[in-house]
N, C-alpha and C positions, 0 to 999 in steps of 0.2 A: 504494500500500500504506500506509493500512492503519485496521484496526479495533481493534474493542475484545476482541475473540477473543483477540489478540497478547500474550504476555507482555510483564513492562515492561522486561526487558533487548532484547528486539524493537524494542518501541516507540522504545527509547531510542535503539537503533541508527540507524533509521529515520530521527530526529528531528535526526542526525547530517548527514545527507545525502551529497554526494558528497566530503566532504572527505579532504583526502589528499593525498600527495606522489609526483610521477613513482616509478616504479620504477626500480632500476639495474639493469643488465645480468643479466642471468640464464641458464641453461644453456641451450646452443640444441638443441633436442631432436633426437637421434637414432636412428631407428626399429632402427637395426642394432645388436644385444648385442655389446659387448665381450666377449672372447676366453676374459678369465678368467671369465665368467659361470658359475653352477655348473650342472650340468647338469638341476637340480630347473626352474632358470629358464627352458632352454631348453624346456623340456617344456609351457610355457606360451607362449611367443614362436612354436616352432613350429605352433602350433595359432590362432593368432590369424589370422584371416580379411580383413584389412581391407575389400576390396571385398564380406562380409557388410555389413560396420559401415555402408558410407556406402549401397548398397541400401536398408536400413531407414531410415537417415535420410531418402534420396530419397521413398521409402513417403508414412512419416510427414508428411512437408515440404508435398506436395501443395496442402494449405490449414492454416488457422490450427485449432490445436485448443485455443479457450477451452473455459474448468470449465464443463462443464455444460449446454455443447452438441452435436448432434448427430454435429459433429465428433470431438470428445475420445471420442464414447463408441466412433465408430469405428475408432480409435486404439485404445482399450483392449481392443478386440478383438482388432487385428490382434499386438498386445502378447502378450495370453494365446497368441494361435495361435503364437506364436513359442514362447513358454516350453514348448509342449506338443510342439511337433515337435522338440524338444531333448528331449525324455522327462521334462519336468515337468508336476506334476499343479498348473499355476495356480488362482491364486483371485482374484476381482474384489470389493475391500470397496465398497462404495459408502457414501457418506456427505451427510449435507447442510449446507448453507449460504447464507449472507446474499449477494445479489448486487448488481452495481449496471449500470444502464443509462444511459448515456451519455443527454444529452439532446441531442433533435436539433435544437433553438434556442437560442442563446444571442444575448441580442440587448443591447445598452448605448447608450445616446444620454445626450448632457449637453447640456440649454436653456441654455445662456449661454455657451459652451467652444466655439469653431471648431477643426473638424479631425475627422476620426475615431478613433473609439477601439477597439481592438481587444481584445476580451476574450475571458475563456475561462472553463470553469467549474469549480467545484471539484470532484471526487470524490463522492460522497453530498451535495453541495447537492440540496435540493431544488427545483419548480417553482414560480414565482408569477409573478406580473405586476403590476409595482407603478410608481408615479410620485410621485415625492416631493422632500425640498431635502436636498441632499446636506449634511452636516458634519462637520468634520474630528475626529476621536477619536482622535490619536494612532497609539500602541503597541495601541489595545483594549485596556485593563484598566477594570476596572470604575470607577477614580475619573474614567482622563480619560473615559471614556464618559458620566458624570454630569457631568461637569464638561461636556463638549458638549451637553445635552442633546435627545439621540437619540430619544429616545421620537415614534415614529410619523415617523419619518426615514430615510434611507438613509446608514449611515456609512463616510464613509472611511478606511482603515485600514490602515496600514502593516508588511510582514510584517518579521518579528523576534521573539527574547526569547521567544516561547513558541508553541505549536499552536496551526495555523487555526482548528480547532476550539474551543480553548477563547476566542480572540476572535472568532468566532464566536455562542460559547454567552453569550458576554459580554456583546456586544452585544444579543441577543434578552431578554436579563435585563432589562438597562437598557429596551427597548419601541421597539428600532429596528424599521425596516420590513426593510430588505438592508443587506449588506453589500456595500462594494467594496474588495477587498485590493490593493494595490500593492505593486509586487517591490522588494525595498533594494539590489537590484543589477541589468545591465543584461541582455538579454533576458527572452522569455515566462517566465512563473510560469504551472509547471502544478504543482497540489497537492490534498491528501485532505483529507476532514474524518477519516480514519480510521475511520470506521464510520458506521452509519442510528443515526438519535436524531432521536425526535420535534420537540425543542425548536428542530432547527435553521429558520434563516432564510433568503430568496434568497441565494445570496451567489456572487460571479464575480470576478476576477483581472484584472490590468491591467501593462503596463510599468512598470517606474521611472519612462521618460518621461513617459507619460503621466499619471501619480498625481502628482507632482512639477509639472508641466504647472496639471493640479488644483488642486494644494496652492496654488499661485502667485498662480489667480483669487479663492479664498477668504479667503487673508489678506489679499487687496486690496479686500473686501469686495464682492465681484462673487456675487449670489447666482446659484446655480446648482441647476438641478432637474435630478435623474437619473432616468432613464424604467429598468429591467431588466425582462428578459421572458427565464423560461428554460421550455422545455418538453419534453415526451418523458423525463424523468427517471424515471429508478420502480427501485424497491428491492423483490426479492421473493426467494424460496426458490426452489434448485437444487439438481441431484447432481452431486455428482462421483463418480470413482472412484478408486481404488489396486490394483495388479497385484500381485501375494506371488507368489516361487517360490520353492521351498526345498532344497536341496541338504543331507539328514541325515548325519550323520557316519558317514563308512564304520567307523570304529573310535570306542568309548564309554573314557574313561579309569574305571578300575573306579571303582567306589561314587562316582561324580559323575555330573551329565549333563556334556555338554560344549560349548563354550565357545560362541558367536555372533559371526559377522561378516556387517556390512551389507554391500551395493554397491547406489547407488541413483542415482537422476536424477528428474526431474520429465518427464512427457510434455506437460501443457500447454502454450502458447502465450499470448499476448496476441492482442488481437485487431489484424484487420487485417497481424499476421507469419506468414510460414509456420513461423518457430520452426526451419529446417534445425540452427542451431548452439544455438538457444535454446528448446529443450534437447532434440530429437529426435537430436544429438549424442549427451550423455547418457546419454539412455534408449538408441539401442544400442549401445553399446561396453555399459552393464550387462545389455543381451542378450546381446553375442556371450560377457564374461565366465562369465555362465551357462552358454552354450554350452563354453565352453574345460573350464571347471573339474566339468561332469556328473559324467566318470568319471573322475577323479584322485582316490586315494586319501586323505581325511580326516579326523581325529577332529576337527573343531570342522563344526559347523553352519554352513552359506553361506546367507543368506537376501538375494535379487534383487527389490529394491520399485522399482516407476516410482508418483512420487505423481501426483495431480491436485489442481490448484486451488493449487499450489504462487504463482503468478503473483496470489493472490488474497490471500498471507498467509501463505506455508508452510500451508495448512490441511489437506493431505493429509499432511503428515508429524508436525503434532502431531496429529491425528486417531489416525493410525498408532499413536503413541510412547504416547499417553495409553490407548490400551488395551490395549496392552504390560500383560502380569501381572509382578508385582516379581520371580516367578521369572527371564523371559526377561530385565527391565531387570540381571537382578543379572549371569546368564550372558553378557550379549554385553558385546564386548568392544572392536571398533571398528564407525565407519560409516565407509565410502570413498562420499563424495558424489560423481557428476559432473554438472558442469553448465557449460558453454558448455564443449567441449573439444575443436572441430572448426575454428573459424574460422582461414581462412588469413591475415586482414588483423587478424588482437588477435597482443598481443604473445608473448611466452613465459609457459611454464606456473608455475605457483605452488600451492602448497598455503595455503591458511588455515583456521584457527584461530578457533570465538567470540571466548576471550581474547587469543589471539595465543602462546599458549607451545603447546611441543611435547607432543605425547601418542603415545600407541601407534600411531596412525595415521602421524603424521608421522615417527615415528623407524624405521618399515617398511618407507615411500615414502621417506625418503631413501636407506637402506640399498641399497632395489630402486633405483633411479633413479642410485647410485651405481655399483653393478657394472653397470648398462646403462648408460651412458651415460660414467662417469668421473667425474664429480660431484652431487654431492646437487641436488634441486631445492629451489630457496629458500622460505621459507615468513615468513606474516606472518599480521595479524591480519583478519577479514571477517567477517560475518552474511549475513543477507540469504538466503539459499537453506536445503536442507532440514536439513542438519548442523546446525545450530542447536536444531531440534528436541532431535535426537539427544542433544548438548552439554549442554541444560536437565533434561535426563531425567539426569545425569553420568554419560553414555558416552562414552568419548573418540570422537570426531567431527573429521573435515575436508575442506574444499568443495576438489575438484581443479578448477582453471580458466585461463582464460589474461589475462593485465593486461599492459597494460591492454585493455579489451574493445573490438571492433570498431566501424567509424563505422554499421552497420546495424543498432549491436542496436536490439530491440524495434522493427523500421521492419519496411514490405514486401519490401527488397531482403536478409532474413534467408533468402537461399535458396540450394539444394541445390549450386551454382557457386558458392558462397565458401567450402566444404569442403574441409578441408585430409588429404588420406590420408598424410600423413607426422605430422601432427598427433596424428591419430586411432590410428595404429599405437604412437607414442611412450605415448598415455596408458596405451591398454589393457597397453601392455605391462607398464609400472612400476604400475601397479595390480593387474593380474593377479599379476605376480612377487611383489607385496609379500605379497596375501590370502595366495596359494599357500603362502609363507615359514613362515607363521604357521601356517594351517591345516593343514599337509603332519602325516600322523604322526610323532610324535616330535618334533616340530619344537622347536628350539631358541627362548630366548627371544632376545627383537633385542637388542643390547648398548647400554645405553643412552651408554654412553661416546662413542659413532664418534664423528668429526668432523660438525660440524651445517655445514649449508650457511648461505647469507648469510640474516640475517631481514629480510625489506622492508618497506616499509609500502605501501599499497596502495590505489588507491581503493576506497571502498566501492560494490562494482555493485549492479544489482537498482534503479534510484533513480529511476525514470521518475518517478515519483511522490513527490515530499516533503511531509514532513509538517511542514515549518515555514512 
């Protein structure tokens, strides 16, 4: 992730990586309501299906559902069939976007350097076939790049200090031929140029070791010529989709309309995962929610979105946001995101936050998660998933997940056996209770006073891909 689609507190995020601090301890979820729960609660706890919830994931899990392929759109079927045998009248938005195909060569050889090198390539590089005298350029900025003189060269380049992409665009300024980026720390470097842009140049990834390795034969003035060969790459237009169900408010408070609440998940996949917990998790607990909350009585509006293309950019949920009429952005009022909220092997649950401070979301889930459970679930700071959208648009917004995230995310073993059904009943429930709380008529507002649970800090997920 990511492109130039991306707003720049996105990007910025992005740009962060996976930095962060362990998490402390946090409330171990318990699917069973406390006693003193009110009875508005149980009215939702009772009705929550769990073996609905992990069935749909099992569905969905089958195969990988990337944006834009045959998969995803069979998914977004089987989605709408759901919302409609619950007695919603669904709608399928479809939308387009920039894609990128993986290339099915990447090849690297150094004339003068024994040993091999293992490389990888970036995001949006694109193809060529080049042979040339590698030279060292630093950080990439445009002086040491002049100062090396690269023109009609392959330069080597050390990641830091700023975007692939823009040492990247740096070097094609200056008239190198490719680029080779080395990691400043110790395993693979997988990363984005963040988006397609003509200007760019070959450019592929390399260890520490082995750049460092490099770096060694070069100042000893050992010349050395770099062969790259990447192919199969290609950047073109695709659809995605997004699934709307909408639950209208049983009751209108007079001379207003009334109010809006999200619950949402991404149905996408990466490729290559089945995506069981990432995020067909998710996507049904915000089916069965729909399911739960049909016929209970509400004056605010329930609107139930699974995005697509979420795993490409959130791009189904600013897609979503940004055609949002200012009536709707003014009316609604929270988004309850889920997204990874199944796995039995990621830690305990958390709420975050774009900024990391509390909003109507958070002070609703803590409330709900308090009378179930006995104490609030902690809450910190994250991007990276659809609530962000939601956040930029300034609707209070936050991603329910669990941290830290399992050893299989975004891998093949993302399947329907590491789903946790005490996991799954814990979310929907303090989800459910929270919307219900809010939306129920008459409902009270949350007291902003309670006791706040612990705030954590977090790593940042969603990072398969950095952009430094």
């Amino acid at each position: 992730m990511k492109k130039q689609f991306l707003s720049l507190s996105l990007v910025a995020a992005l740009s962060l990586g996976a930095a962060g601090t362990t998490t402390t301890a946090l409330a171990t979820p318990n699917s069973s309501p406390v006693h003193h729960a009110p009875s508005t609660d149980k009215q939702i706890v009772k009705r929550i299906d769990v073996d609905k919830i992990y069935k749909n994931i099992e569905y969905l899990s089958q195969t990988p559902r990337v944006a834009g392929t045959e998969s995803e759109y069979k998914a977004v079927q089987f989605i709408k069939k759901q919302f409609k045998s619950y007695g919603y009248k669904a709608d399928i938005e479809e939308f387009s976007f920039i894609s990128y195909t993986d290339p099915n060569l990447v090849e690297l050889s150094v004339d003068g350097f024994d040993g091999e090198i293992q490389s990888n390539h970036l995001t949006y590089s694109v193809n060529g076939n080049l042979s040339s005298e590698m030279v060292y350029a630093g950080l990439g900025t445009k002086e040491e790049l002049e100062k090396a003189g690269v023109t009609g060269k392959i330069a080597l380049i050390q990641r830091g200090s700023f975007t692939f992409a823009e040492k990247v665009l740096n070097a094609a300024e200056k008239g190198a031929a490719g680029v080779i980026l080395f990691n400043n720390a110790d395993g693979e470097l997988n990363g984005t140029l963040g988006g397609a842009n003509d200007q760019y140049i070959p450019s592929v990834t390399i260890t520490k070791k082995d750049g460092e390795a490099l770096l060694e034969k070069l100042n000893a003035g050992v010349k050395l010529t770099a062969s790259l060969k990447i192919e199969g790459a290609h950047t073109g237009e695709k659809t995605s989709y997004n699934v709307v169900a909408t639950k209208k408010a049983t009751k209108t408070i007079k001379a207003k309309q009334s109010d809006i609440i999200y619950i949402t998940g991404h149905h996408d996949s990466v490729a290559g995962a089945p995506g069981a917990n990432d995020d067909a998790s998710g996507t049904s607990v915000t089916l069965e929610l729909a399911r739960v909350l049909k016929n209970l009585p509400t004056d605010t509006e329930i609107r139930f979105v699974t995005f697509g293309a979420e795993e490409n950019g959130l791009l189904g949920s600013q897609h979503y946001v940004d055609n949002l009429s200012d009536d709707d952005i003014k009316r609604t009022i929270a988004n309850f995101n889920l997204d990874m909220v199944g796995s039995r092997d990621a830690g305990d649950l958390v709420i975050l936050t774009n900024d990391g401070e509390m909003n109507l979301v958070t002070e609703l889930a803590q409330e709900s998660s308090t009378r179930l459970n006995g104490e609030p679930t902690p809450y910190g700071q994250g991007g990276r998933s659809d609530h962000v959208s939601f956040a930029e648009a300034g609707i209070p917004a936050a991603l329910f997940i669990h941290s830290p995230s399992e050893p299989w995310y975004h891998t093949p073993d993302d399947t329907i056996d590491k789903i946790s059904k005490e996991k799954l009943q814990d979310v929907a429930e303090i989800v459910g209770t929270a919307v219900y709380d809010q939306a129920k008529i008459e409902a009270k507002k949350p007291n902003l006073n309670h006791k706040k649970g612990k705030k954590v800090k977090v790593p940042h997920l969603f990072d398969e891909k950095e952009s430094r």
